[in-house]
TILUMDREN-97025 format. One record per residue (C-alpha): residue number from 1; residue in three letters; x, y, z. Coordinates in steps of 0.02 Angstrom, whole numbers, plus 50000, padded with zeros to 5 digits. Example, Ala and Ser with C-alpha at 12.3 -4.5 7.8 and 13.67 -1.06 7.14 Angstrom:
2
+------+------+-------+-------+-------+
: resi : resn :     x :     y :     z :
+------+------+-------+-------+-------+
:    1 :  Ala : 50615 : 49775 : 50390 :
:    2 :  Ser : 50684 : 49947 : 50357 :
+------+------+-------+-------+-------+
This chain:
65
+------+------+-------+-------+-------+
: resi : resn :     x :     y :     z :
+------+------+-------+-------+-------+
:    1 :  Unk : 54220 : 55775 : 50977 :
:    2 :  Unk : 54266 : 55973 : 50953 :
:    3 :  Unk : 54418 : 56032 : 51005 :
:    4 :  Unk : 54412 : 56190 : 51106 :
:    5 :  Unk : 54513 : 56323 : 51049 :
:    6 :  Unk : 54626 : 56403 : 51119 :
:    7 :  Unk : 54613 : 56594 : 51185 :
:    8 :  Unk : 54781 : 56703 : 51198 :
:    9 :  Unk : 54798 : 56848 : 51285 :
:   10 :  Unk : 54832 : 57009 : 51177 :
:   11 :  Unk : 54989 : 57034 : 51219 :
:   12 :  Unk : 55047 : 56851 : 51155 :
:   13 :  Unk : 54944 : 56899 : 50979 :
:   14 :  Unk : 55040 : 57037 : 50971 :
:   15 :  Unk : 55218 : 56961 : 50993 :
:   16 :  Unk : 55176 : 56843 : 50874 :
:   17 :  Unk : 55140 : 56968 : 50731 :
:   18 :  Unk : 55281 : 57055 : 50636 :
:   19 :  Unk : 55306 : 57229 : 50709 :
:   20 :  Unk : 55303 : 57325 : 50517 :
:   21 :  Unk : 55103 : 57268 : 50524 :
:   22 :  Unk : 55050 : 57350 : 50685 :
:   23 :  Unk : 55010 : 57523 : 50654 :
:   24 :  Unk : 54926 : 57546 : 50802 :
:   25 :  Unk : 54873 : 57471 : 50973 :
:   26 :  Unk : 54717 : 57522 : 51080 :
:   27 :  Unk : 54665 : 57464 : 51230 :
:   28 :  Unk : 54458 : 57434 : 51215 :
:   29 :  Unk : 54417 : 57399 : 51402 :
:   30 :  Unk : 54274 : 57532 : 51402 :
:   31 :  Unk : 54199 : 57401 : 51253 :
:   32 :  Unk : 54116 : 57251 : 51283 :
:   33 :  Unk : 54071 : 57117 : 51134 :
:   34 :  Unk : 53899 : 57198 : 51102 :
:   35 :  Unk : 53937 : 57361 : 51097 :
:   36 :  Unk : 54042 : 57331 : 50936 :
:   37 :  Unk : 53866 : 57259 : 50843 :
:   38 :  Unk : 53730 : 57384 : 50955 :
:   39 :  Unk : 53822 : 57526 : 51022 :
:   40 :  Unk : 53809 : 57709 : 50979 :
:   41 :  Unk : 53994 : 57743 : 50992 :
:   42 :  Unk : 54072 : 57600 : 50906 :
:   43 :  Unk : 54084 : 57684 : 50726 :
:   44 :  Unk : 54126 : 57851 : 50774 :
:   45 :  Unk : 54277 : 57794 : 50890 :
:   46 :  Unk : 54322 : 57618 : 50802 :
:   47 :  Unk : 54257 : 57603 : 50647 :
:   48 :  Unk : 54293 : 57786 : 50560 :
:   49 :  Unk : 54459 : 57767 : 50628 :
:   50 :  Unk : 54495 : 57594 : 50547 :
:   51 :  Unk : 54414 : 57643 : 50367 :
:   52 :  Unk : 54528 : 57805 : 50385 :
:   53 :  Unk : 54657 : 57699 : 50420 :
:   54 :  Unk : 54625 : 57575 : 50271 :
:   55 :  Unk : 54603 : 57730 : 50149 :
:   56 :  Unk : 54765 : 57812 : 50178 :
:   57 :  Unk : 54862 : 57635 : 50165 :
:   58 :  Unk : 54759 : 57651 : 49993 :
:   59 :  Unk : 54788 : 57817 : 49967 :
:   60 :  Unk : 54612 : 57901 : 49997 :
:   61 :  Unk : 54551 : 58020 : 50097 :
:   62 :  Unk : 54417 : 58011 : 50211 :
:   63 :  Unk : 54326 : 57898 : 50334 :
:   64 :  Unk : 54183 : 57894 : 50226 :
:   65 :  Unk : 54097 : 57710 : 50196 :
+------+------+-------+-------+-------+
């Protein structure tokens, strides 16, 4: 028999993870699930951000992928 998993609530994730690796925190109500694989907007006001996030902890520049 499968065990269900468990699903907690953002702000317990966050409590649980050591401040010096949360750079930043964004609410994504105006999201749903599909919009991060279909949507139009998803890369321009996720994605870029995250790669440009990513590059500077690696010391490039750009959002470029």
């Amino acid at each position: 028999m499968l065990t269900p998993f468990r699903v907690m609530s953002k702000t317990i994730v966050l409590d649980l993870l050591p401040q010096s690796t949360i750079t930043r925190n964004r609410n994504l109500d105006e999201f749903s699930h599909l919009d991060f694989v279909l949507g139009d907007r998803a890369k321009k006001e996720i994605y870029d951000e995250i790669i440009g996030d990513i590059n500077k902890l690696e010391g490039k520049k750009g959002a470029n992928y």
